[in-house]
C-alpha positions, 0 to 999 in steps of 0.5 A, spaced: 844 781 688 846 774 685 846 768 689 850 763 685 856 762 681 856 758 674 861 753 672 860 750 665 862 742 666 864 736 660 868 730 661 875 734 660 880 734 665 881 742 664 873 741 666 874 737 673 880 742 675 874 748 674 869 745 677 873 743 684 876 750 683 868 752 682 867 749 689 871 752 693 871 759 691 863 757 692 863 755 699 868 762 701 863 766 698 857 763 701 853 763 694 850 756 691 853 753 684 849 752 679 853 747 674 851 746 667 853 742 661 851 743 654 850 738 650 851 741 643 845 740 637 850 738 632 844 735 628 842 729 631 833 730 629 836 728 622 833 722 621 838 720 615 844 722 619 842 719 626 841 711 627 835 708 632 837 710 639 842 715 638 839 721 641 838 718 647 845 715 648 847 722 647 843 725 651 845 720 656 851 720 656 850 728 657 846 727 663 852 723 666 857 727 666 853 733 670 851 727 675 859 726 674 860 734 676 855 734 682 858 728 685 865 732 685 862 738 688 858 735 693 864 730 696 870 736 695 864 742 698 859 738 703 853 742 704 855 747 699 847 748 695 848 745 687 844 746 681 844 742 676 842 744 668 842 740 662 843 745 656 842 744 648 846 749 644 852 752 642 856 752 649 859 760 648 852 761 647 848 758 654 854 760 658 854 767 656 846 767 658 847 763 664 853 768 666 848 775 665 844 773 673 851 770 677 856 772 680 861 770 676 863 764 671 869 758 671 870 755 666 876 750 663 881 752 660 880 747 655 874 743 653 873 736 651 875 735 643 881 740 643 887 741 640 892 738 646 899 743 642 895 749 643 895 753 650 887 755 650 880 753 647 876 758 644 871 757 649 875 762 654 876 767 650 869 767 647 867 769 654 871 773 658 870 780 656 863 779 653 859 777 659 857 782 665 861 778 670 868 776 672 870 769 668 874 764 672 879 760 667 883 754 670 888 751 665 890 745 669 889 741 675 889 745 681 896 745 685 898 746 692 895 753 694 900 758 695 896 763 699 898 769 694 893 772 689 896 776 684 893 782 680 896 786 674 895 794 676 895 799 670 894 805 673 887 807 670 880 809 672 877 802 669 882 798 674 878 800 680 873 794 680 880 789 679 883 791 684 876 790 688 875 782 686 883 782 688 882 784 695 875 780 695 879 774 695 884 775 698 880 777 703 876 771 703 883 766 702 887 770 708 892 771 702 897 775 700 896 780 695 902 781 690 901 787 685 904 788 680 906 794 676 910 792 668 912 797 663 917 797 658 923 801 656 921 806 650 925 804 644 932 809 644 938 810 641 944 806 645 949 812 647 942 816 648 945 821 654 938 821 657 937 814 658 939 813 665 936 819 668 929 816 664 930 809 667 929 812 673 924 818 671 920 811 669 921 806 676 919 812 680 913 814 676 911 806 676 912 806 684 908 811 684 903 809 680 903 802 685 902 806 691 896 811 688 892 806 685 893 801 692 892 805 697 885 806 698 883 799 697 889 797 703 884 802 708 878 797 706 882 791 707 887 792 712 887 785 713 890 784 707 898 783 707 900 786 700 906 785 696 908 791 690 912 789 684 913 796 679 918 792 674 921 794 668 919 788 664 912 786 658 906 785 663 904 779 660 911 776 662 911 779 669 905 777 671 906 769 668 913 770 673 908 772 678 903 767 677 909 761 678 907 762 686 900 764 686 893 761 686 889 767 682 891 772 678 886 777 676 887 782 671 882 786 667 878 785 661 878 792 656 881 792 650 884 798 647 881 797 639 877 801 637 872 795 635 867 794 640 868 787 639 875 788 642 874 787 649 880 782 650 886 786 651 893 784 649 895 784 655 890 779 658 890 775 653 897 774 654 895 772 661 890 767 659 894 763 655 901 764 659 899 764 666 901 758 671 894 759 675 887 760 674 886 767 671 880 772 673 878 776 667 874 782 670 870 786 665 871 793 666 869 796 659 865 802 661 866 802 669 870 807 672 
């Protein structure tokens, strides 16, 4: 059983709120935190492209900003046991290695170097979904807590594993769950005569949907207040809205496309980009 979480650091301020995020859920957890930097190859043996002493500066420069993180981490979560590691590599690339014996991986929702008009760097979204293990994403700095965790409920066999992290962490935070169910109107004429009995046919589906897929997991967690949500709304914008007034929202990773490379769903990647919280991405591809 894994004994440690992962979080990637870099000098980004997505990357602080990430690590301090990394800390706290360590500490609830009981685990250790392992925090690594990647200090990317990007040439710099070429003697004709690097000036004396460049390399080391580099390498200085990395190995600072790790001491920066654990310093983080211990003055935010004393006693907590940390790890540090310095990489050379590609960041997606040792991120996924370091994420294959943890419990789980946090990282920023944007890097050092990204594009400040774009709501999401490509690093997340090269990692959830593609490694064995929930990814933690946090876009922003970390807000006053809420003490509501919210999870995006879709009814099928692969949600199972979502709605035990859910309840997972509500249970270690003492928070609400909020579930929320979100569908959307078929597309119909606008005198269709059998419009309002299928709106009602849909909400009490949904409903059911909610109360079926939770109720099992409320007898393992009863300590665990929970709130349910069956909207006719587009997922994404329903668990953004919910995301307003919560600390996590856990959603599930499998995509529907037939390429095995398509393990990000719309609807996650939605809320990857769109969620005023730090998102859970929990892999469900072959899970049940």
């Amino acid at each position: 059983m894994a004994t440690h979480a992962v979080v990637g650091a870099d000098d980004s301020p997505s990357s602080r709120a990430a690590v301090e995020w990394a800390a706290d859920d360590a500490m609830r957890r009981g685990c250790a935190l392992r925090i690594v930097h990647v200090c990317e190859d990007l040439g710099y043996d070429i003697p004709l492209q690097t000036p004396p002493g460049f390399r080391d500066s580099v390498s200085e420069y990395c190995q600072g900003v790790l001491d920066a993180a654990a310093d983080l981490v211990r003055d935010r979560a004393p006693g907590l046991e940390v790890e540090i590691s310095l990489e050379t590599g590609r960041v997606v690339e040792v991120l996924r290695r370091e994420a294959e014996d943890a419990e789980q991986l946090v990282v920023g929702g944007r890097g050092r170097g990204g594009f400040t008009g774009l709501l999401l760097g490509s690093v997340p979204l090269r990692l959830a979904g593609h490694v064995p293990v929930p990814v933690v994403v946090v876009k922003g700095a970390l807000e006053q807590e809420h003490g509501e965790v919210v999870v995006g409920v879709e009814g099928s066999a692969h949600s199972a594993v979502v709605l035990r992290y859910a309840f997972e962490e509500a249970a270690r935070r003492e928070a609400r769950l909020h579930a929320v169910y979100a569908w959307e109107m078929p597309v119909l004429g606008p005198y269709a005569p059998v419009y309002t009995p299928l709106v009602e046919e849909i909400s009490v589906t949904g409903k059911r949907v909610v109360e079926e897929a939770l109720a099992s997991w409320q007898e393992k967690y009863p300590q665990v207040e929970v709130e349910k949500t069956a909207i006719c709304e587009h997922p994404v914008v329903a668990l953004r809205d919910a995301s307003e007034s919560a600390d996590l929202v856990v959603v599930g990773s499998r995509g529907l496309g037939a390429l095995s490379a398509a393990v990000l769903g719309s609807v996650s990647h939605g809320v990857l980009h769109h969620a005023r919280c730090p998102v859970a991405v929990v892999p469900t591809r072959g899970k049940a």
